[in-house]
LODRENNU-619754 format. One record per residue: z, x, y of N, C-alpha, C in turn; residue in one letter. Coordinates in steps of 0.2 Angstrom, whole numbers, padded with zeros to 4 digits, always signed. Each point is the difference from the previous one (the first is absolute). Example, Ala and Ser with C-alpha at 12.3 -4.5 7.8 and 13.67 -1.06 7.14 Angstrom:
<sites>
+0039+0066-0028+0000-0004+0006+0000+0004+0006A -0004-0002+0005+0001+0004+0006+0003-0004+0005S 
</sites>
This chain:
<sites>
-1278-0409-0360-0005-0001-0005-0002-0007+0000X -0008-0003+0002-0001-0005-0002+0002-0003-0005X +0000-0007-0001-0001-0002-0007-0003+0000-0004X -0008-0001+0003-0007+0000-0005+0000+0008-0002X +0002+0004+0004-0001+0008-0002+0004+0002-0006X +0008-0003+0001+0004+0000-0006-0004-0002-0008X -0003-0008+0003-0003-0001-0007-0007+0005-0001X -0001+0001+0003-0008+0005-0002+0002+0005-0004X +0006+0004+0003+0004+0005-0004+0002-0002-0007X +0002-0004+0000+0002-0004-0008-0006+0000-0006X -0004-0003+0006-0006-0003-0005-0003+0007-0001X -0002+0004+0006-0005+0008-0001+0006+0004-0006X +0007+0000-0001+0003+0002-0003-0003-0001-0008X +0003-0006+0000-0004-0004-0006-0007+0003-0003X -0006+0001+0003-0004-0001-0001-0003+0007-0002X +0004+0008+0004+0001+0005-0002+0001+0003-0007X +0004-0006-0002+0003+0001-0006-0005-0005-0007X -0003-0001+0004-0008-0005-0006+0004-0003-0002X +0004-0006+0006+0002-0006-0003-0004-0004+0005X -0001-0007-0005-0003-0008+0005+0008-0003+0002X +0005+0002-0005+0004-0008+0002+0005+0005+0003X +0005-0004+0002+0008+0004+0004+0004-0001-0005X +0006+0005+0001+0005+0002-0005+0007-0008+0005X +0000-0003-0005+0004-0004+0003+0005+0003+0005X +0003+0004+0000+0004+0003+0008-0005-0001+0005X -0004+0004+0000-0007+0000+0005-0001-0008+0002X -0003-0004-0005+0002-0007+0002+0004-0003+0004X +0005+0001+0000+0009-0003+0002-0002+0005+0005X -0002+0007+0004+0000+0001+0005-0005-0002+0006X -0008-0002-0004-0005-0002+0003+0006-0008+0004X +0002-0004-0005+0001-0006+0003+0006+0001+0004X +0004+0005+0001+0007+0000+0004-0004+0003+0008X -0007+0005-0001+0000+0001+0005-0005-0004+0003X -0003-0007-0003-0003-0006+0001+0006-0005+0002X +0006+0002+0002+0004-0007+0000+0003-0003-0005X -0002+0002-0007-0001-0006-0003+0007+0002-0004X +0006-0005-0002+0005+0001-0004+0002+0002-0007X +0002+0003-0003-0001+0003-0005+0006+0003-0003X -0001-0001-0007+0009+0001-0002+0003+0007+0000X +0006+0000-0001+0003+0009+0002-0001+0002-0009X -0002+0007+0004-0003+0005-0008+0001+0005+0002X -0002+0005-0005+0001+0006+0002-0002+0005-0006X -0004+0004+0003-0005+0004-0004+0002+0007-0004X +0001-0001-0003+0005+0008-0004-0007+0005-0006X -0002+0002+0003-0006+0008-0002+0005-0001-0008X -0006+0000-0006+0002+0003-0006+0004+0006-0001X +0004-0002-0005+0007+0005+0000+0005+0001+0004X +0000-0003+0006+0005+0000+0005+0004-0004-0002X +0005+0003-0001+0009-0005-0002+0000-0007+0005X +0002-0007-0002+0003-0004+0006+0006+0000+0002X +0003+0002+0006+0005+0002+0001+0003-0007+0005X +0005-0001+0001+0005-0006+0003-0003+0000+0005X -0002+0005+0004-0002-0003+0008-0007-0004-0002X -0003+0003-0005-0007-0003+0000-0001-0011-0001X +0007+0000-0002+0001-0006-0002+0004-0005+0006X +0002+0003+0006+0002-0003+0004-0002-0005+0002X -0010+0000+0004-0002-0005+0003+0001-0007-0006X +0001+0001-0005+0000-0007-0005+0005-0005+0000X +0001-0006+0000+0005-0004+0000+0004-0001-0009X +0005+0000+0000+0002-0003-0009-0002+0006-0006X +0001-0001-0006+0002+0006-0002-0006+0001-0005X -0005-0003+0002-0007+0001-0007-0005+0001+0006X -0004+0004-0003-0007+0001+0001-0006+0000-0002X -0007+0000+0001-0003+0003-0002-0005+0007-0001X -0003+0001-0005-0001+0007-0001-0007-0005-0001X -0006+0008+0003-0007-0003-0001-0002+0006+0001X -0006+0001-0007-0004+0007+0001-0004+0000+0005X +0000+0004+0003-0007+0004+0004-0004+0003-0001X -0008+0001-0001-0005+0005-0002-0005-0004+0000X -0005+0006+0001-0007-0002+0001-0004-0005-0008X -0003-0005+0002+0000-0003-0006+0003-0003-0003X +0005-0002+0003+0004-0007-0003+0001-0002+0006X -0006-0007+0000+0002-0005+0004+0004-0006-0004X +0001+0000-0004+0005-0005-0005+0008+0002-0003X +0002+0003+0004+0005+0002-0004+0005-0004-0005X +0000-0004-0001+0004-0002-0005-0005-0002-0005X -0006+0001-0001-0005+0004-0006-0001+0001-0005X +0004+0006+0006+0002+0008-0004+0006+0003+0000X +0006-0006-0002+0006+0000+0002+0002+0004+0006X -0002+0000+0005+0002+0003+0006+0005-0003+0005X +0005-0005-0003+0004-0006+0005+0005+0000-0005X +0006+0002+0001+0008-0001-0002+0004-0002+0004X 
</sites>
């Protein structure tokens, strides 16, 4: 799959769902398949338990936790950042 066609997927994704902006994962995707560097994360669906392997990719024992959803482009706002 091209690249440009990957992002179009992203963005027509997006755009199905009557949103303008990207869900920061989506973000971090457009730019990993743009080349561009971007930090290790990892996206866990609401309500899904985080489990030890999900915390592998991380270095050192803290992390951070950030909401995702439509509508918060500010997360820490809307206390969405621990």
């Amino acid at each position: 799959m091209s690249d440009l066609r990957r992002i179009s997927e992203i963005v027509d994704a997006a755009r199905l769902q009557g949103r303008e902006l990207l869900l920061e994962p989506e973000g971090f995707e457009v730019l990993e398949v743009l080349g561009v560097p971007v930090p290790a994360y990892r996206y866990l669906a609401a309500g899904r338990a985080c489990g030890e392997s999900d915390l592998e990719p991380f270095a050192g024992d803290r992390v951070v936790l950030k909401a995702v959803a439509p509508g918060v482009a500010h997360k820490s706002e809307v206390g969405g950042v621990r």
